[in-house]
BADOMAR-20425 format. One line per 8 residues: number of its first residue (from 0); for each residue x, y, z of C-alpha. Coordinates in Angstrom, 1 decimal, always signed. Each point is the difference from the previous one (the first is absolute). Last residue first. Layout:
<nodes>
NUM) X,Y,Z  ...;
</nodes>
This chain:
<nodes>
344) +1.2,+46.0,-25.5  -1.2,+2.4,-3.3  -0.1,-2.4,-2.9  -1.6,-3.2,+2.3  -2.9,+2.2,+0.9  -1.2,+0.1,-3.4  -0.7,-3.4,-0.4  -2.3,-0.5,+3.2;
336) -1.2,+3.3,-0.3  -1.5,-0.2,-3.2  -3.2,-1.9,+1.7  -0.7,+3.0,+2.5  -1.7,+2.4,-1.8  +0.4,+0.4,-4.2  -1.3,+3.4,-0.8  +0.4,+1.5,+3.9;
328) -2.1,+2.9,+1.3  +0.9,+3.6,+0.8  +2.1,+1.0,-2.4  -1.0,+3.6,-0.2  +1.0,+1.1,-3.2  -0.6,-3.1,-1.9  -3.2,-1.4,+1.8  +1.5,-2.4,+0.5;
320) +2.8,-1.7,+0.6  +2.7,-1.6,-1.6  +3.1,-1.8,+2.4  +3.3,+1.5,+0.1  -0.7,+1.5,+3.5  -0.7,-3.3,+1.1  +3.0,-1.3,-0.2  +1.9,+2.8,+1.6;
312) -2.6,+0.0,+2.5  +0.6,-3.8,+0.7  +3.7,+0.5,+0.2  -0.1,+3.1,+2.4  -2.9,-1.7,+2.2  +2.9,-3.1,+0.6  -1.8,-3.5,+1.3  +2.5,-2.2,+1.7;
304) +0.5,-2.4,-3.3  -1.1,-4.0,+0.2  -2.2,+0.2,-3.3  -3.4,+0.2,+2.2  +1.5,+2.9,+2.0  +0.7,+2.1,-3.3  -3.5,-0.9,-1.3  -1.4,+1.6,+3.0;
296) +2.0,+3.1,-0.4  -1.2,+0.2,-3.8  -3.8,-0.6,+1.0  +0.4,+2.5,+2.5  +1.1,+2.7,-2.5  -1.9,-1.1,-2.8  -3.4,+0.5,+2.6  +1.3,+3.9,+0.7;
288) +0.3,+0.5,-3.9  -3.6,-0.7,-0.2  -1.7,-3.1,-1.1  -3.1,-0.5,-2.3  -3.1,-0.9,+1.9  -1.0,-3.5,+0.1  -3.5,-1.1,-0.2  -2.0,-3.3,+1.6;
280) -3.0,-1.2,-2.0  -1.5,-2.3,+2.5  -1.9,-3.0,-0.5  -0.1,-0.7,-3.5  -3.0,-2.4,-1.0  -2.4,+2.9,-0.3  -2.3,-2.0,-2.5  +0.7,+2.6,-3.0;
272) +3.9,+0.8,+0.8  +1.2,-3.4,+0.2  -2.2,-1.1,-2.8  +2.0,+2.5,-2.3  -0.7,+2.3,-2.1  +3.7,+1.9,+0.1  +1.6,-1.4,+3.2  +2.9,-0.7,-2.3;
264) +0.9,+3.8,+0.4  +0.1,+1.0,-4.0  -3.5,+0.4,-0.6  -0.3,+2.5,+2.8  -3.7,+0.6,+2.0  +0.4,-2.4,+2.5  +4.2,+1.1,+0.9  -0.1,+3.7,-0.7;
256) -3.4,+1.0,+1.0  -0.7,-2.0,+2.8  +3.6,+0.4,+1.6  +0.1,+3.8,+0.1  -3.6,+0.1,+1.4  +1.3,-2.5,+2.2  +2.9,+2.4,+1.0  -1.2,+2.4,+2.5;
248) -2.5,-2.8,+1.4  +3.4,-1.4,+1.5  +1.3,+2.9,+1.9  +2.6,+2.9,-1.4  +0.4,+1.7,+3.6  +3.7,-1.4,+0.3  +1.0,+1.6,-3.4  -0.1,+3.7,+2.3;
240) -1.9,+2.3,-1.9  +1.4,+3.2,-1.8  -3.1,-0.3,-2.8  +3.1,-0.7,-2.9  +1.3,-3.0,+2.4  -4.0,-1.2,+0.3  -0.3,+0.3,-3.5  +3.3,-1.7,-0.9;
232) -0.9,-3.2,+2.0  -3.5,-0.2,-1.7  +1.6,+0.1,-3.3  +3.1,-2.7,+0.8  -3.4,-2.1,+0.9  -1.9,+0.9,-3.5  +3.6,-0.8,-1.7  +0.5,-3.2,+2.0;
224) -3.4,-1.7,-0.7  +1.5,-2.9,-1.9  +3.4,-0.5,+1.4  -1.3,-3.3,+1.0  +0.2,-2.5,+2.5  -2.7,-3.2,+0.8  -0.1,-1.8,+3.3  -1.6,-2.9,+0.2;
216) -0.5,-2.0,+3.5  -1.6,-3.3,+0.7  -1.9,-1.2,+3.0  -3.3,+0.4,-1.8  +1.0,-2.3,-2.6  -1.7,-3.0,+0.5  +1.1,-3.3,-2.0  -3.1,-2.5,-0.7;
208) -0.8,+0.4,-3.9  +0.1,+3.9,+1.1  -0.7,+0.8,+3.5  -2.5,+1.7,+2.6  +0.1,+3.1,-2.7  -0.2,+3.7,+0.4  +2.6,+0.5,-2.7  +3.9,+0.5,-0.7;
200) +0.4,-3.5,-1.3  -2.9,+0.7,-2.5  +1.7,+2.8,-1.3  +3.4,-1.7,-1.0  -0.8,-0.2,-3.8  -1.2,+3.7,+0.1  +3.7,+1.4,+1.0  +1.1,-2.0,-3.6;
192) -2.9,+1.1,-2.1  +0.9,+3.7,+1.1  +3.8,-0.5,-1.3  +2.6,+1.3,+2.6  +1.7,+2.8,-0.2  -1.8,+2.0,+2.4  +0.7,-2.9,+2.1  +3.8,+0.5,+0.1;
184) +0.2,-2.0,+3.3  -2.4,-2.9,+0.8  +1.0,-1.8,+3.3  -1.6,-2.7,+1.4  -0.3,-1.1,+2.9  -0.7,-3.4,+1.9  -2.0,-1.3,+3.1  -2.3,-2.3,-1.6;
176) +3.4,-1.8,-0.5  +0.5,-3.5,-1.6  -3.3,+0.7,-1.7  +0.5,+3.7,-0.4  +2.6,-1.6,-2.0  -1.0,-1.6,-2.7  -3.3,+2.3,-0.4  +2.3,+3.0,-0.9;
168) +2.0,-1.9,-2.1  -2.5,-1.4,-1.7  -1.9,+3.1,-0.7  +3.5,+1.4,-0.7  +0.5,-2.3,-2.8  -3.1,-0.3,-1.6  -0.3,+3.6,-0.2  +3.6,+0.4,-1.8;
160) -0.8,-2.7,-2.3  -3.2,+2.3,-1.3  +2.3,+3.2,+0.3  +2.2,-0.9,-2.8  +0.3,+2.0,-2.3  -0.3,+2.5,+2.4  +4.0,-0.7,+0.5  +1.7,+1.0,+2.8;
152) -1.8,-1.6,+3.6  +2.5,-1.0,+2.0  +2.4,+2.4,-0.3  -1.6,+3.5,-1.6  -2.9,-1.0,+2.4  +2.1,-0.8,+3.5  -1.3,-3.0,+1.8  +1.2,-0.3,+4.2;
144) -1.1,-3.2,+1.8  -0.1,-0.1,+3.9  -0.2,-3.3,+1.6  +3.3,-1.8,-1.0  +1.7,+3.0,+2.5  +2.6,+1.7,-1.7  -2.0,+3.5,+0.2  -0.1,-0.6,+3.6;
136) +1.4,-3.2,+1.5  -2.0,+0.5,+3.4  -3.0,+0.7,-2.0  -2.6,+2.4,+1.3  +2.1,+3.3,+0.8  +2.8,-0.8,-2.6  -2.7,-0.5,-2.8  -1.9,+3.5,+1.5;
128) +3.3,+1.9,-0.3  +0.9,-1.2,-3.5  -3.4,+0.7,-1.4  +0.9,+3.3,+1.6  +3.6,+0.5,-1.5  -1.7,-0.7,-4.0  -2.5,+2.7,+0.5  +2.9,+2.8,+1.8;
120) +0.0,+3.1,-2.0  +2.4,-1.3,-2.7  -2.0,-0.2,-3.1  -3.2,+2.1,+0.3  -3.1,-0.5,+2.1  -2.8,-2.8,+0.7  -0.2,-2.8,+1.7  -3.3,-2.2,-0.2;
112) -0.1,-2.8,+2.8  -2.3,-2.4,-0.4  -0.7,-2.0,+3.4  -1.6,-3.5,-0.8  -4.4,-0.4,+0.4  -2.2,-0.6,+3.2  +2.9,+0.1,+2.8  -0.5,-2.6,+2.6;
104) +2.7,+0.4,+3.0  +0.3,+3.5,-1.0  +3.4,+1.1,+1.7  +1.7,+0.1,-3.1  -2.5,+1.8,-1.9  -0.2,+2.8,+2.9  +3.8,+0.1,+0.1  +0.3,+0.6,-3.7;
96) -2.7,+2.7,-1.0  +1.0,+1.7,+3.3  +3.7,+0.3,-0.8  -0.4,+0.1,-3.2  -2.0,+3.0,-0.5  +1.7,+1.8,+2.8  +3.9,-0.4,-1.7  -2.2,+1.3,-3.4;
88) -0.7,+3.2,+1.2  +3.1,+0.5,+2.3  +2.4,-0.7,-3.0  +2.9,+2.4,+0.4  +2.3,-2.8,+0.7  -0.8,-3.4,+0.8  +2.9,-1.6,+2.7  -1.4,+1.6,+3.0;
80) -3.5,-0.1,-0.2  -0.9,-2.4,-2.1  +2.4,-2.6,+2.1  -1.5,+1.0,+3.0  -3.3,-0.6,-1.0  +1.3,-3.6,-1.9  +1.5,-1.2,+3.5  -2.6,+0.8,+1.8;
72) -2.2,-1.7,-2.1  +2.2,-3.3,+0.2  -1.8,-2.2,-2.2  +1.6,-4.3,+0.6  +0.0,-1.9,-2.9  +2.9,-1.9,+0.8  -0.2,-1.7,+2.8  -3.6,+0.7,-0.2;
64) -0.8,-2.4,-2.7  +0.2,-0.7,-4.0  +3.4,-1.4,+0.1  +4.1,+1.2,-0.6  +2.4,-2.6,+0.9  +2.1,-0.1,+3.2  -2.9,-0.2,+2.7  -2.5,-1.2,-2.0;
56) +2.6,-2.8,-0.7  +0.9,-0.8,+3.8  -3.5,-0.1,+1.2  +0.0,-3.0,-2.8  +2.9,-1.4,+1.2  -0.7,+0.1,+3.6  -3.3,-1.9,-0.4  +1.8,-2.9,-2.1;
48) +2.9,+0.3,+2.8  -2.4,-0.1,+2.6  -2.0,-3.6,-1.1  +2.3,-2.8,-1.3  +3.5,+1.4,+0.5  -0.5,+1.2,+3.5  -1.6,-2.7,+0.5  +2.6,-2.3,-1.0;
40) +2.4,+2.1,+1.8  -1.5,-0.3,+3.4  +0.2,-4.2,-0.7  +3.5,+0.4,-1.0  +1.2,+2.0,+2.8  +1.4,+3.6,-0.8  +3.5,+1.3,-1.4  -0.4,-1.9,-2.9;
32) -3.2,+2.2,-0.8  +2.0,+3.4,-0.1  +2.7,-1.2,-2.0  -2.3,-1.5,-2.8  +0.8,+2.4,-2.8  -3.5,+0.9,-0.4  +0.0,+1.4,+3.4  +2.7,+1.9,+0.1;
24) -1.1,+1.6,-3.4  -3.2,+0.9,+1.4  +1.6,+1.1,+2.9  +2.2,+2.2,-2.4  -3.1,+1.7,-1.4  -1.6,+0.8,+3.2  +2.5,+2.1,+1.0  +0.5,+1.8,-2.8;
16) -4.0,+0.4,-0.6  +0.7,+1.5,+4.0  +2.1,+2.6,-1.2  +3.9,-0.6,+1.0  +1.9,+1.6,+3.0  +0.5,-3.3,+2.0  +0.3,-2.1,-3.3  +3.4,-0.6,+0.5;
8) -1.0,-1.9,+3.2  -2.2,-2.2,-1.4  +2.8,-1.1,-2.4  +2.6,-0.6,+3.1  -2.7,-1.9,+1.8  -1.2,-2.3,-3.0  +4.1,-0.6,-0.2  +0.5,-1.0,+3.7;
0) -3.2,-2.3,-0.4;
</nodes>
């Protein structure tokens, strides 16, 4: 046992999926059994171990249960608040649309998420927030499924095959998982047959051909909307009002009448839209200089640096903003910054 010892005690500092993973190994290797009686270890062998092994592979590979589905609303608030910049609107939105669906024991339809707002205000960082507040794998978790239009879905020519294939895929593994997601991003790319094909897993139904949905989550992003958003933003800047008094019914005017009413937005006519199938429609302002700034010392913590103002002003200083004189909010928000930050550290 002198060497079971010395390997337990290496572990002393080790997660407990560490820990459990080497007495798995001790135990298939035999050690630990020929260190107990014969009759104790047929037992062992014949009922616990079985028992063990099974606890043992929840444990260390990714199920459908609470060890690894586990919402942390807490979590996600604080999250929103802190690492989401400039989006107070939309932060609120999610927070309550998410924690109330989550803590519905027996929801009547899936949660359909519509974000809204141009390229680098923060759609893609929230579906990232809510995975990594649900899943305990986040984004990598076997449970959460991300499509992109241009990606996934190129050709028109083929939409029919396209239908089949996400219907399946879509019923495939809400089966494994009534608790999945699933991510659309570039929706206002996205052919209108294509959103319609998944419309009856969005619905008020008990279950289709046996699989229920209602645990499900879809979340949809799309830049669709941005201009009428941008619009509201700049009329409360031009009016000499602070951005935190924009509220939500300030923009669903905005919303309506860019996104339903716009051929291009992939909502354009579609069943989504006419049987109220979408939730919430949740918008993102455009970001001001102020939001690069803490988005660039963030991303300088998250790459290993000790976060330097200087360097992220410099940076952001050679960003475009508008409106030309003023410069007062950002053309491209926080997904440059990444890339660009690496020229200026």
């Amino acid at each position: 046992m002198k060497n079971i010892d010395a390997r337990f005690c290496k572990m002393k500092y080790r997660s407990p999926r560490a820990w459990t993973t080497v007495l798995l190994c001790v135990l298939i290797s035999g050690r630990l059994v020929e260190a107990i009686e014969p009759v104790c270890s047929s037992l062992l062998l014949g009922t616990g171990v079985a028992a063990l092994g099974r606890k043992l592979y929840h444990y260390l590979y990714e199920t459908c249960n609470e060890s690894w589905l586990n919402f942390n609303a807490i979590g996600l608030k604080n999250d929103l608040n802190t690492k989401l910049y400039g989006q107070h609107v939309a932060a609120e939105v999610i927070i309550k649309a998410v924690t109330g669906f989550m803590n519905n024991k027996t929801p009547k339809k899936p949660l359909v998420l519509s974000l809204h707002g141009w390229t680098g205000t923060g759609k893609n960082f929230v579906s990232q927030l809510i995975a990594e507040n649900i899943y305990e794998k986040g984004m990598t978790s076997n449970f959460v499924h991300l499509f992109t239009a241009t990606a996934h879905f190129p050709h028109e020519a083929h939409i029919d095959s396209y239908k089949t294939q996400l219907q399946e895929w879509i019923r495939g593994n809400v089966s494994i998982c009534p608790r999945s997601m699933f991510i659309f991003d570039e929706m206002d790319k996205m052919h209108p047959g294509l959103i319609d094909s998944i419309k009856p897993y969005l619905d008020f139904y008990d279950n289709l051909n046996g699989v229920s949905y209602r645990q499900a989550i879809f979340i949809f992003l799309s830049n669709a909307g941005g201009e009428n958003i941008v619009q509201v933003a700049l009329d409360f800047w031009r009016d000499a009002r602070e951005r935190e008094e924009i509220q939500l019914k300030d923009l669903e005017t905005a919303l309506s009448l860019s996104v339903f009413n716009n051929k291009n937005s992939g909502f354009w006519h579609t069943s989504l839209i006419d049987k109220n199938l979408v939730d919430f429609f949740v918008p993102f302002l455009p970001l001001e200089y102020k939001h690069i700034i803490q988005c660039g010392l963030a991303e300088m913590v998250s790459k290993g640096h000790v976060p330097d103002k200087e360097v992220v002003e410099s940076m952001a200083r050679d960003l475009n903003y508008f409106p030309k004189e003023e410069r007062v909010f950002s053309m491209q928000g926080c997904k440059v910054i990444p890339s660009r930050l690496d020229f200026y550290i």
